[in-house]
C-alpha positions as CSV (number, residue, x, y, z in Angstrom):
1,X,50.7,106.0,69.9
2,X,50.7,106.9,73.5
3,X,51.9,105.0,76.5
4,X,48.1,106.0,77.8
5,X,46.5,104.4,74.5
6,X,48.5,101.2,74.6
7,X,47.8,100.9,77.9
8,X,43.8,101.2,77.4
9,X,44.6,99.0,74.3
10,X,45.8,95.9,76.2
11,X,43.4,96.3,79.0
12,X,40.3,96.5,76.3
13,X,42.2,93.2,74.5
14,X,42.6,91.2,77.9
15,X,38.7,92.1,78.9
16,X,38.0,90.7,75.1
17,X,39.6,87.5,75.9
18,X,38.0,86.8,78.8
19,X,34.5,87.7,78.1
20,X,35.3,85.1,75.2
21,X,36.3,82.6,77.2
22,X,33.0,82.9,79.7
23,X,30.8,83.0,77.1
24,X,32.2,79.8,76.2
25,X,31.9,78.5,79.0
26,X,28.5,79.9,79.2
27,X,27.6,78.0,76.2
28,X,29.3,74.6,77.5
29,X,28.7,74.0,81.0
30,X,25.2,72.6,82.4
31,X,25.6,75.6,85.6
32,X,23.9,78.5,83.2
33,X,23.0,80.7,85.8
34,X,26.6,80.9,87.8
35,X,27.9,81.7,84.2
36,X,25.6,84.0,82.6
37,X,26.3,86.3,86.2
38,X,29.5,86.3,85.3
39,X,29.2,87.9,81.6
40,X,27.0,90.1,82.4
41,X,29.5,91.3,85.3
42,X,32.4,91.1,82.7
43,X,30.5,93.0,79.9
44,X,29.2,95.7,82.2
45,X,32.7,96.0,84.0
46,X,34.6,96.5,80.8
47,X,31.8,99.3,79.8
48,X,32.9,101.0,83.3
49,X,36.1,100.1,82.3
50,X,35.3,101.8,78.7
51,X,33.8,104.7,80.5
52,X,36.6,105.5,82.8
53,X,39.4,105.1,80.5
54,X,37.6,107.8,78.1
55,X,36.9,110.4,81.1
56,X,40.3,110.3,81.9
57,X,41.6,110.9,78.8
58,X,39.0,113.9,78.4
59,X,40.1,114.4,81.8
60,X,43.9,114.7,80.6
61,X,43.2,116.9,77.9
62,X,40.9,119.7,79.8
63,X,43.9,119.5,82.3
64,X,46.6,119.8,79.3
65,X,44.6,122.9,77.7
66,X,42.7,124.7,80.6
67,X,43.9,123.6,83.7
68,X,40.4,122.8,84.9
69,X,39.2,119.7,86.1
70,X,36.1,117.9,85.2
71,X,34.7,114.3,86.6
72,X,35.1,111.0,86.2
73,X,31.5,109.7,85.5
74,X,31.4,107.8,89.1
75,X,27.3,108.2,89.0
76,X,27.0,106.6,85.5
77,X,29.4,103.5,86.5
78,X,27.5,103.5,89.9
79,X,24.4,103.5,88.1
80,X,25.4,100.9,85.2
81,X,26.4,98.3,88.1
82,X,23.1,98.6,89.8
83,X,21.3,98.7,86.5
84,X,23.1,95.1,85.6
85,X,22.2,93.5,89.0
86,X,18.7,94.7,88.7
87,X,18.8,92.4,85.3
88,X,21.0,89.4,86.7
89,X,17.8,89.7,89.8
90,X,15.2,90.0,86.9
91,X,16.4,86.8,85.3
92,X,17.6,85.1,88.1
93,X,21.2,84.7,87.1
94,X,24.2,84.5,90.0
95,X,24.1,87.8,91.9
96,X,27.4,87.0,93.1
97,X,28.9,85.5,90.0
98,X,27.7,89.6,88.7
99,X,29.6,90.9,91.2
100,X,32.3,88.4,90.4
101,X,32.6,89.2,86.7
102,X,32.0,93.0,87.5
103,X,35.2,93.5,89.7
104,X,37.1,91.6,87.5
105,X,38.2,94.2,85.9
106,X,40.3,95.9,88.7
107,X,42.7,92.8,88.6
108,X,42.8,93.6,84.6
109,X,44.4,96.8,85.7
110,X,46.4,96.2,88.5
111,X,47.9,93.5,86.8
112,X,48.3,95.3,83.2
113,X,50.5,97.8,85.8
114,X,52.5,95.8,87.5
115,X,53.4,93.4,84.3
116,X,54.3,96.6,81.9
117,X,55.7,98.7,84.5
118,X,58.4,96.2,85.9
119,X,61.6,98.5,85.6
C-alpha cells in the first residue's frame, strides 16, 4: 500500500471515531441542537474530506501519465458546506456547532502530518 493510501486510511479511521463519539453524545446529552450541528458538520466535512482525498489522487495519476492537470472539486465542497448549513438552518440545529464540526477536519490533517511525519 502507498504512503498516500495509509495516509487517507488513518485520516478516514480518526473522522470515524469521532463522528462515533458525537453521535453518542448526540444521543446522551439533553443540548440536542449544539450536537446534532456538530455531526452534520463532521459527516459533511469528512465527505469534503472524501472528496478531496479522491481528486488528488486522480489528480496524481493524470499528473503521473499526462502531465496535465485537472481540479480539485473546490465548487462541489463549496457547495456541499452551504448545502449542510441550509439543513442545520432548516431544522434549526447549531449554525456554529456546523461550522464547528465541518472544520474539524483540517485539525484531522494537520495533525495526521505532524504525528507521522516526525523524523
Amino acid at each position: 500500500m502507498s504512503e498516500y493510501n495509509k495516509m487517507v486510511s488513518r485520516q478516514r479511521k480518526w473522522m470515524y471515531l469521532f463522528i462515533g463519539i458525537v453521535g453518542i453524545l448526540a444521543a446522551v446529552l439533553p443540548e440536542k441542537s449544539i450536537m446534532y450541528g456538530i455531526l452534520l458538520g463532521l459527516v459533511i466535512g469528512f465527505y469534503n474530506l472524501w472528496l478531496l482525498q479522491r481528486k488528488v489522487r486522480v489528480q496524481g495519476e493524470a499528473a503521473e501519465k499526462t502531465g496535465k492537470r485537472k481540479g480539485l472539486g473546490t465548487f462541489s465542497r463549496l457547495a456541499s458546506a452551504a448545502l449542510g448549513g441550509l439543513i442545520a438552518i432548516q431544522y434549526d440545529w447549531s449554525l456554529l456547532g456546523f461550522i464547528i464540526g465541518l472544520v474539524a477536519v483540517y485539525p484531522v490533517i494537520m495533525l495526521d502530518y505532524i504525528w507521522f511525519n516526525r523524523k
